[in-house]
C-alpha positions as CSV (number, residue, x, y, z in Angstrom):
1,X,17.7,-0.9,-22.2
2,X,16.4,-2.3,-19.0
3,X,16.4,-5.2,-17.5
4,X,14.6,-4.4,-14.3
5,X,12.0,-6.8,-13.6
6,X,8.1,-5.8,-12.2
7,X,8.0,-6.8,-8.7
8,X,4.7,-7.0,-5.8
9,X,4.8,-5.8,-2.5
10,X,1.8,-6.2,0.0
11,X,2.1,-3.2,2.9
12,X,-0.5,-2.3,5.6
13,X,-0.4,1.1,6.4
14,X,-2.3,2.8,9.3
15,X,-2.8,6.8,9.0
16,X,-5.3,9.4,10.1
17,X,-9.3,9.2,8.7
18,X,-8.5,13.0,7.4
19,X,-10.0,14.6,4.5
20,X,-7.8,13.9,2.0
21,X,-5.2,11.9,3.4
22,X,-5.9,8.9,1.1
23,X,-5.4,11.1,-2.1
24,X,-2.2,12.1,-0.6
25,X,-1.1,8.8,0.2
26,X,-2.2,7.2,-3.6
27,X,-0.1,10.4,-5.3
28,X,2.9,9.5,-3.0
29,X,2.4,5.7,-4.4
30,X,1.8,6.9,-7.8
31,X,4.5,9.1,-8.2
32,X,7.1,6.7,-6.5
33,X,6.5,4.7,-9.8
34,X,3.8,2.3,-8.4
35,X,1.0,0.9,-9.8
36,X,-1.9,-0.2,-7.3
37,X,-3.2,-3.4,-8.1
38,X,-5.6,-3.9,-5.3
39,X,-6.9,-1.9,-2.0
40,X,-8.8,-3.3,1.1
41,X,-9.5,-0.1,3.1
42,X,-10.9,-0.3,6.7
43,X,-11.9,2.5,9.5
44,X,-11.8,2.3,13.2
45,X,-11.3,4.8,15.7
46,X,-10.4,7.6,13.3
47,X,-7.7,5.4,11.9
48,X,-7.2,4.0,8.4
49,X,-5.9,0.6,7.9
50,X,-4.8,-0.1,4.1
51,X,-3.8,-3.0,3.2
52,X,-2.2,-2.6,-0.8
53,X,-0.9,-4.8,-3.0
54,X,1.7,-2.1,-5.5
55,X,3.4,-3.1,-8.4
56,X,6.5,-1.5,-9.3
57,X,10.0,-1.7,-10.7
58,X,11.5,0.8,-7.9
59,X,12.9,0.0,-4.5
60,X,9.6,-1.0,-1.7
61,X,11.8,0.9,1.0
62,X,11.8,4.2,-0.6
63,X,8.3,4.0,-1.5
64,X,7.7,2.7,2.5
65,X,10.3,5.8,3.8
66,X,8.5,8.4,1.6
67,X,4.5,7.3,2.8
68,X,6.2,7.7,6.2
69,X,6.8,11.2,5.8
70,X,3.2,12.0,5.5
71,X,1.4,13.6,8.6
72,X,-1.3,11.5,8.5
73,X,0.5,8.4,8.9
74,X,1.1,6.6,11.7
75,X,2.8,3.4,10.6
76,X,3.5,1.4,7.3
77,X,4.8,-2.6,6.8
78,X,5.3,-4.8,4.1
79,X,2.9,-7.9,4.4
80,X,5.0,-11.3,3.8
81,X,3.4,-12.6,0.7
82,X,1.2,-15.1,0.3
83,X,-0.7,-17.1,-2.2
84,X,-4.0,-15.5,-3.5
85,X,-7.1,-16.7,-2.1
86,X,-10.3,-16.6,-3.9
87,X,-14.0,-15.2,-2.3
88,X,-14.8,-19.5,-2.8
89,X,-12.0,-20.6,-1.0
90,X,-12.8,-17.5,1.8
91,X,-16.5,-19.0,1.9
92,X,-15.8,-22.5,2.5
């Protein structure tokens, strides 16, 4: 039985604008044991910037150490969290 409890983690992570580098990155996440709950995804330059909220019961630094191993990355970070803000809130 375990008692491991569901944790989120917000990371940025900057990488390449290659074909196929974000399906690469999403298996890595996925089979790390991850869930991705939410995705903003910006380009600039050539360059990716994701910023991810995961969901997951496994260790954030092996998931971090293992995206980091991809070619196409140049950089990931965990975000500090912060409190949810809605599209009203964003507006005002």
């Amino acid at each position: 039985m375990s008692f491991a409890s569901t944790l989120e983690h917000r990371l940025l992570c900057q990488f390449q604008a290659e074909k196929g580098s974000l399906e690469r990155l999403l298996r890595v996440i996925r089979v790390r044991g991850f869930d991705v709950q939410k995705m903003e995804l910006a380009i600039k330059d050539g360059i990716y910037h994701l910023e991810i909220l995961v969901m997951g019961e496994r260790c954030i630094d092996n998931l971090q150490a293992h995206v980091q191993k991809l070619v196409e990355v140049i950089g990931i970070s965990k975000l500090p969290e912060v409190e949810p803000v809605t599209a009203l809130e964003r507006c005002a």
